[in-house]
C-alpha positions in Angstrom: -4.8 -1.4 24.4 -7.2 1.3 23.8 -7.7 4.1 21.0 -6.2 7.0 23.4 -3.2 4.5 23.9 -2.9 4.0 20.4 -3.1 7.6 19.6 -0.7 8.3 22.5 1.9 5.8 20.6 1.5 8.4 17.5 -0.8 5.5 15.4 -4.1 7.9 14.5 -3.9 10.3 11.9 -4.6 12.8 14.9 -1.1 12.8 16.0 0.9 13.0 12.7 0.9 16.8 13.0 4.8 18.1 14.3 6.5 14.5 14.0 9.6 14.8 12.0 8.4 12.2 9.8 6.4 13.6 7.3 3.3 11.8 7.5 0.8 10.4 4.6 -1.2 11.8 6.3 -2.3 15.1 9.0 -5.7 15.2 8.4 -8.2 15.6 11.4 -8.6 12.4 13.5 -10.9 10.4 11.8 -11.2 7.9 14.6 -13.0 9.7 17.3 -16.1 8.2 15.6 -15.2 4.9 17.3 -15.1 6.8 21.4 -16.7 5.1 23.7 -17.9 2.2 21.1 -19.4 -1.0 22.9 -20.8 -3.9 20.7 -24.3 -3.6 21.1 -24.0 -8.0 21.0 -21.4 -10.1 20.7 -20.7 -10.1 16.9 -18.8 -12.0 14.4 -17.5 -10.9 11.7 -16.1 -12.4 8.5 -12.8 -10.5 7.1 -11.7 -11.6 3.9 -7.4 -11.1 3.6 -5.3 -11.2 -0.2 -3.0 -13.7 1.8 -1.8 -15.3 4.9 1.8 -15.8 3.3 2.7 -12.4 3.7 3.7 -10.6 7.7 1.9 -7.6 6.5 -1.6 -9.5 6.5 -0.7 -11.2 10.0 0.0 -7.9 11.2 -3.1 -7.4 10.2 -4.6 -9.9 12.1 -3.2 -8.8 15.2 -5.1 -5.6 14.3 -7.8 -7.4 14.5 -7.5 -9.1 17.7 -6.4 -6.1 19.2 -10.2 -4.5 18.2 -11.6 -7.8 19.0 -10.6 -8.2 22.8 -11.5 -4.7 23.4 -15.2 -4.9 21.9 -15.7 -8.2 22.8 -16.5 -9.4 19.4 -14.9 -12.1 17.4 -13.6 -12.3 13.5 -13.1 -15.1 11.3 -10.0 -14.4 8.9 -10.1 -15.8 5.5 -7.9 -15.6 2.5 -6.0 -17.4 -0.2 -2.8 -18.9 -0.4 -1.7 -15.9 -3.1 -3.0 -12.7 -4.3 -3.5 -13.5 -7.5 -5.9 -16.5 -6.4 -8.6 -14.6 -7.4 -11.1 -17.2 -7.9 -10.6 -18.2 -4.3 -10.8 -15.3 -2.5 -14.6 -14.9 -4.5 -15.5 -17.9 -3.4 -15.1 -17.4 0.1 -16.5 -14.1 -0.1 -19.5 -15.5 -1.5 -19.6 -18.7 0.6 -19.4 -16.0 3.7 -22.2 -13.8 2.5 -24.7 -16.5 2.2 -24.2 -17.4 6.1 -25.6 -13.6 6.7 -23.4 -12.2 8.9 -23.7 -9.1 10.3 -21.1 -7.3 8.7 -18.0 -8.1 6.4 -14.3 -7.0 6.3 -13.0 -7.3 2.7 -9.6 -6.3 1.5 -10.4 -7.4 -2.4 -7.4 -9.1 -4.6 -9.3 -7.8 -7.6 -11.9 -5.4 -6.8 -13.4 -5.7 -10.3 -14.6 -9.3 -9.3 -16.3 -8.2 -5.8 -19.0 -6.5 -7.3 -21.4 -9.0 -7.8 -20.8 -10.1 -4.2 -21.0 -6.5 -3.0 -24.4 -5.9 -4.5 -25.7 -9.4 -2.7 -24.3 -7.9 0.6 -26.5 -4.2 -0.4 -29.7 -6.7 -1.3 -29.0 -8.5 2.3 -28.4 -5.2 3.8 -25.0 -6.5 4.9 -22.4 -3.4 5.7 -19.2 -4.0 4.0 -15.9 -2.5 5.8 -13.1 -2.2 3.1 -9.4 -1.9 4.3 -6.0 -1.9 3.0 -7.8 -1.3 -0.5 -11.3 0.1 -1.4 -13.1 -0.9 -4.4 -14.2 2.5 -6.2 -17.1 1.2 -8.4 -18.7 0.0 -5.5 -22.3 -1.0 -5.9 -24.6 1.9 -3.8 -25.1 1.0 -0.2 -22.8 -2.3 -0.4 -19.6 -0.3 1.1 -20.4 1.7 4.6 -16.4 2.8 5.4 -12.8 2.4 3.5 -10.3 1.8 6.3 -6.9 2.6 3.7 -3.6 4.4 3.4 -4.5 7.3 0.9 -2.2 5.5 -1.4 -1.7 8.2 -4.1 -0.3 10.7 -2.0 1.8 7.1 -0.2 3.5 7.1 -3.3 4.0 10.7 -4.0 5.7 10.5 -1.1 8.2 7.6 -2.4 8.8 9.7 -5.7 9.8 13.2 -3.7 12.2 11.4 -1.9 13.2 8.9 -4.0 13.9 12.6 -6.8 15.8 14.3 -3.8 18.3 11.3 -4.1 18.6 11.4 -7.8 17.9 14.9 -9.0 21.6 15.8 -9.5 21.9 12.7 -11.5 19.1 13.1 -13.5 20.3 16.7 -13.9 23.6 16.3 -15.4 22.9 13.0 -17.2 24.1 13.1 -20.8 21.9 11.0 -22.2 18.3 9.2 -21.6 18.1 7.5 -18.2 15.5 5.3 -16.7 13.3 5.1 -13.2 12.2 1.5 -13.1 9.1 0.3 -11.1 7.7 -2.6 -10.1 4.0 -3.2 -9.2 2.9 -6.5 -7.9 -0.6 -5.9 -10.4 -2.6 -3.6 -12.3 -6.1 -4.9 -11.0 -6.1 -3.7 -7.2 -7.3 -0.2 -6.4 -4.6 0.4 -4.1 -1.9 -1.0 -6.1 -3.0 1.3 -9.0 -3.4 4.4 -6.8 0.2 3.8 -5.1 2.2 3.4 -8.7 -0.1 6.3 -10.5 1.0 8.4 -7.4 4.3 7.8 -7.9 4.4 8.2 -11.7 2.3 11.5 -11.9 4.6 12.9 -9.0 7.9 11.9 -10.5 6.9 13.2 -14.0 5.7 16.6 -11.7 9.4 16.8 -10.3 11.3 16.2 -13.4 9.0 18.4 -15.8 9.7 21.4 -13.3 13.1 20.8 -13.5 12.7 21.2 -17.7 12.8 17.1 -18.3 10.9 15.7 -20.5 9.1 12.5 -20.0 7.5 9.1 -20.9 5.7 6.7 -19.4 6.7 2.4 -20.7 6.0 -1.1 -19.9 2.2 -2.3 -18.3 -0.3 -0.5 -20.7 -2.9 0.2 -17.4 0.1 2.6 -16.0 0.7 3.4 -19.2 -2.6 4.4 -20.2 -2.8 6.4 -16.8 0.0 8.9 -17.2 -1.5 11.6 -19.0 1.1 14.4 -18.0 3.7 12.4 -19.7 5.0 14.9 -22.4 7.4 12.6 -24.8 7.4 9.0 -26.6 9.7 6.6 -25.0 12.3 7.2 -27.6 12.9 10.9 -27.2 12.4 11.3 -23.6 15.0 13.0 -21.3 13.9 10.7 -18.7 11.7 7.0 -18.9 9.8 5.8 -15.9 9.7 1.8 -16.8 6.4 0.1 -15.2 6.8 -3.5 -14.8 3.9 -6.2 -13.6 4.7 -9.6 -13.2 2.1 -12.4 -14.6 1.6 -13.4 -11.3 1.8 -12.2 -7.6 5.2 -13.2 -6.8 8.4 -12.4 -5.1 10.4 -14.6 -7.7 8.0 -12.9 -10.8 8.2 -9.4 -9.3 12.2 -10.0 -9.3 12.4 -11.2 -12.7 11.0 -8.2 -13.5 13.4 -5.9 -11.3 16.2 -7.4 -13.1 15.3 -6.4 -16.4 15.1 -2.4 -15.3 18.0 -3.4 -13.6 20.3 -4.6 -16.0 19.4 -1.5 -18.1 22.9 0.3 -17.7 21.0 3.9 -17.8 18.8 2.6 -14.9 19.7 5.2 -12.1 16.2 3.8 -9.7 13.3 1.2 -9.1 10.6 1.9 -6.8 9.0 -1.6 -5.5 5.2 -0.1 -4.7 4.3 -2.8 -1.8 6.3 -5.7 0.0 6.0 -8.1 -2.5 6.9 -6.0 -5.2 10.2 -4.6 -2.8 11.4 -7.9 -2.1 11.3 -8.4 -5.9 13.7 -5.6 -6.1 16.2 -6.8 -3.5 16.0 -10.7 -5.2 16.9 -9.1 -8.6 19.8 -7.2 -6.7 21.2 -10.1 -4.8 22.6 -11.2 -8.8 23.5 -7.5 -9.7 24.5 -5.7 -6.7 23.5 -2.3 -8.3 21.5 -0.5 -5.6 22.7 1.7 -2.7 21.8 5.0 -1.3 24.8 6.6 -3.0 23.8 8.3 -6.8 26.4 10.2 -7.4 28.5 7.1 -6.7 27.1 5.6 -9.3 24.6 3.8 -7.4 20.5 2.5 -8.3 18.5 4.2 -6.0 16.2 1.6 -5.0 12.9 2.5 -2.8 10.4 0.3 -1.2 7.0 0.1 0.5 5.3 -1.5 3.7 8.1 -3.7 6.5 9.4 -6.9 7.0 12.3 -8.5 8.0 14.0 -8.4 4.1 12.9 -4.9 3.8 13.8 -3.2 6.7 17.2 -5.0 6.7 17.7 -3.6 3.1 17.1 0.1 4.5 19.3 -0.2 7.6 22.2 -1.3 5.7 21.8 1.0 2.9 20.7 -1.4 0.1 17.7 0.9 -0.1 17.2 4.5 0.4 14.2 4.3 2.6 10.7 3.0 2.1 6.9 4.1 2.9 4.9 2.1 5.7 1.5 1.6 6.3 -0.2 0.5 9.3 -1.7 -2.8 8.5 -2.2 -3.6 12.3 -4.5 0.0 12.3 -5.9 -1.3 9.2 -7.3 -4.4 10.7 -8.2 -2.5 14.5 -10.2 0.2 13.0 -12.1 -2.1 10.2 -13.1 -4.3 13.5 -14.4 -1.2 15.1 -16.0 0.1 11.7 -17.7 -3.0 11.5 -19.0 -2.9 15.2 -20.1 0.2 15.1 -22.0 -0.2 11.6 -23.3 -3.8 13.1 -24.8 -1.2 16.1 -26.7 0.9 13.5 -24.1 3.4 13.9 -23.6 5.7 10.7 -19.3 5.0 10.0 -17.2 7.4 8.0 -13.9 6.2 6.1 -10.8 5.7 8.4 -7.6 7.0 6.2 -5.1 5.1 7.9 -1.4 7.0 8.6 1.3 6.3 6.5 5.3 7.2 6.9 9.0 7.8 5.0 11.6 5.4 6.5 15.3 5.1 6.5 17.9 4.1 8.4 18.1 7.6 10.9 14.3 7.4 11.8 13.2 3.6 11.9 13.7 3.5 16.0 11.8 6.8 16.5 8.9 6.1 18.6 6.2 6.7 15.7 8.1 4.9 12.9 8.9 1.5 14.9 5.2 0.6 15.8 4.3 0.2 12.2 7.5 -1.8 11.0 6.3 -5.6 11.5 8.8 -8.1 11.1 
């Protein structure tokens, strides 16, 4: 399948414009760098995952085949059994680097601990494609393209819709409520862009609606809401950020079930797949979320696919949810990395994102990007 196929299935940034799913993004296409791209040799390229244990990275992978057959190069995916496995993921970063290849994929766990191994791949003059998450104090000349969902505005776009559901609520409530979320860490870039978005958009939609707000729970999200207006005690309205210890589905719930079983909780946002399918475990013992919040129901939103997650939005159990493209993530880093590998000066690939519920998951650009 090649890029005008891809952009003819609505997949490219380029054909976001006039869909009736508001996009992430409607930029310009940014992958008409990539036309015509042959591999000047036949390359191989390592391309370092958080985790084979979640769909969303094998969809990545697939991305990455795709890219692969088409330039007739070859990859080598690597990752740990977890995302928080730090440790491991440095170590076969670093382990990669000293074989020289001529280029690297690298979606960091923790993009404090890459830098070291980024500034070995500037000294070795070994381009670095970044995707699904870009590491922002990047050592100079280590990083040549970020191929990412521009996860601030990803989860803006969970908060607006997510305060459509709720704003009557939140409106006639008679005393403090609470807007739970749930973010698998505090440590990767795009995790901590994706929650901030949603914070400093919620606490946007509630101040111009005369609410007053504060910001609990992890100190990094904390720390990060500066518009927050009120302490935790007087606030019309608090948005309670929860991280687990660890980078777990049964962690993330434990945590979802706390803001849960908080009887002024009226929503919970679970920022990626992990950190949804938190959510819906803490819900299977409370049965508090649905898509009705004048009913009384928690209005529960979630981010990226999967079987558990898209079932949980057909039915109801969730209001919608925000999906990336992980498959694009891993096609365009392959043909960032091929074209870089050519000499080829690469730009960043934002990477389309979209709102989901249950009356738009078949449409034509919506279903592509909905692994299983």
């Amino acid at each position: 399948m090649t890029i005008k196929k891809l952009i003819a299935l609505g997949l490219s940034a380029a054909m976001v414009a006039g869909m009736t799913a508001a996009p992430v993004f409607a930029e310009e296409d940014p992958t008409a760098q990539f036309e015509g791209l042959t591999a000047n040799e036949a390359y191989e390229f390592p391309m370092m995952v958080k985790s084979f244990q979640s769909t969303y990275w094998q969809a990545a992978v697939k991305g990455m085949e795709m890219a692969g057959e088409e330039l007739g190069v070859t990859f080598n995916a690597q990752g740990p059994n977890s995302e928080s496995d730090i440790a491991d993921q440095v170590n076969m970063i670093n382990t990669a680097i000293a074989a020289n290849p001529v280029g690297l994929g690298l979606a960091a766990c923790d993009t404090s601990s890459v830098l070291e191994a980024l500034q070995a791949c500037a000294d070795k003059g070994i381009p670095v494609v970044t995707f699904d998450t870009g590491v922002a104090d990047a050592p100079e000349g280590s990083v040549v393209a970020e191929v990412c969902t521009d996860n601030a505005q990803a989860g803006s776009v969970a908060a607006e819709n997510m305060y459509a559901a709720i704003k009557d609520v939140v409106a006639n409530a008679e005393g403090q409520v609470i807007i739970g979320e749930v973010n698998q860490d505090a440590t990767a870039l795009n995790i901590q862009q994706r929650g901030g978005g949603f914070i400093d958009k919620m606490i946007e939609l509630l101040q111009a609606d005369g609410k007053t707000v504060a910001v609990a729970g992890n100190e990094f999200y904390v720390n990060a809401a500066t518009t927050a207006d009120a302490t935790e005690a007087d606030a019309d309205v608090v948005i309670q950020v929860a991280v687990p210890a660890q980078t777990t589905v049964e962690l993330c719930s434990t945590e979802a079930q706390a803001i849960l079983s908080k009887e002024n909780c009226i929503a919970i946002f679970g920022s990626n797949q992990t950190a949804a399918e938190g959510v819906l475990a803490a819900n299977s013992n409370l049965n508090v979320l649905g898509s009705d919040a004048a009913a009384g129901d928690v209005i529960g939103v979630g981010f990226d696919a999967g079987s558990i997650i898209k079932a949980a939005v057909q039915d109801g159990t969730f209001l919608g949810a925000v999906t990336q493209s992980p498959l694009m993530m891993g096609y365009y880093a392959i043909y960032a990395l091929t074209a870089a590998a050519n000499g080829q000066e690469v730009s960043d690939v934002p990477t389309a994102g979209y709102w989901y519920d249950s009356t738009n998951m078949e449409d034509e650009t919506i279903a592509p990007n909905l692994y299983d």
